[in-house]
DRENNU-620560 format. One record per residue: x, y, z of N, C-alpha, C, CB in turn; residue in one letter. Coordinates in steps of 0.2 Angstrom, whole numbers, padded with zeros to 4 digits, always signed. Glycine has a CB too. Layout:
<atoms>
XYZXYZXYZXYZa...
</atoms>
This chain:
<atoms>
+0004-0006+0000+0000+0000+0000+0004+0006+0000-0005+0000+0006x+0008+0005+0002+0013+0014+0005+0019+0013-0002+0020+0015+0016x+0020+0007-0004+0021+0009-0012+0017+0011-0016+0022+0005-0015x+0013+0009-0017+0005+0013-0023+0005+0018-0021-0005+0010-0022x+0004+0022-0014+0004+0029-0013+0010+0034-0015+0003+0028-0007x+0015+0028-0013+0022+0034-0018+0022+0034-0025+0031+0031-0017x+0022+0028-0025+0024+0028-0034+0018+0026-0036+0030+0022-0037x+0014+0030-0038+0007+0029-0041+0009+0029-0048+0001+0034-0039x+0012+0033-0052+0013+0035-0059+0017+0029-0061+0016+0043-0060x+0023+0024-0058+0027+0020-0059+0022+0012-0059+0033+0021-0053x+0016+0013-0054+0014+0005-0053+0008+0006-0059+0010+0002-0043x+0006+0012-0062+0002+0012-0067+0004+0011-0074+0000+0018-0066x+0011+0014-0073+0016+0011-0078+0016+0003-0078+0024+0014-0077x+0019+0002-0075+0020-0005-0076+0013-0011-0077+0025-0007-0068x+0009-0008-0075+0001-0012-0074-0001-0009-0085-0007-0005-0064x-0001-0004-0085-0002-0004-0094+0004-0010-0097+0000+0007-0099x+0009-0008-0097+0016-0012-0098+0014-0019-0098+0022-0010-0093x+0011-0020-0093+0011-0029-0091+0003-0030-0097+0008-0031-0078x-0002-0024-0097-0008-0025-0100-0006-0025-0107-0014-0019-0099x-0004-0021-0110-0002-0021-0116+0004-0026-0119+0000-0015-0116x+0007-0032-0118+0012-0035-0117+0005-0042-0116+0017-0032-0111x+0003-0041-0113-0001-0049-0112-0007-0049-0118-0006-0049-0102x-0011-0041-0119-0015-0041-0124-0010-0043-0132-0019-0035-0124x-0006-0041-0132-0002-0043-0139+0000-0049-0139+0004-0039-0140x+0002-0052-0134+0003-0060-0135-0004-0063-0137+0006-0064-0128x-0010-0061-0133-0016-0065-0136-0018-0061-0141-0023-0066-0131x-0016-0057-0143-0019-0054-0150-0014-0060-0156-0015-0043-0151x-0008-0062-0154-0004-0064-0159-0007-0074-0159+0006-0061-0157x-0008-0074-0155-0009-0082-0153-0017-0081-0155-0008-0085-0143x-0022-0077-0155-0027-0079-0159-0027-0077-0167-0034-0076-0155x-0022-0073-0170-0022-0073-0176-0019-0081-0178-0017-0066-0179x-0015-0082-0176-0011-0091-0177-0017-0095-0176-0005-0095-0171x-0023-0093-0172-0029-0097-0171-0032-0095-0177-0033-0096-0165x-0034-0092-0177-0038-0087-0183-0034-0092-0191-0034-0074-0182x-0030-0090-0190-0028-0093-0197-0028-0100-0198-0020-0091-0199x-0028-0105-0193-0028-0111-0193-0037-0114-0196-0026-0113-0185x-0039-0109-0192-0049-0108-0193-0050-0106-0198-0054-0102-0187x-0045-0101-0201-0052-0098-0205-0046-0096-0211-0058-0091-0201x-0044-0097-0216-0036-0097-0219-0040-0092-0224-0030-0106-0222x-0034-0087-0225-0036-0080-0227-0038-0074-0224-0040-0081-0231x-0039-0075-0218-0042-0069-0215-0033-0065-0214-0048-0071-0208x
</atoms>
């Protein structure tokens, strides 16, 4: 807690970083899906 309160701007960073980083691995693992399913898209 008294970290969040110091570094608010640092754990918000890192929390998009971690969001953005996990959405691109499932964005890339359902195009491999996507293309297995449905070839051409």
């Amino acid at each position: 807690m008294f970290y969040i309160c110091c570094f608010p701007n640092l754990t918000v960073l890192e929390y998009l970083i971690k969001f953005c980083v996990e959405k691109f691995i499932f964005t890339l693992k359902a195009v491999r899906v996507g293309h297995y399913m449905y070839p051409g898209m």
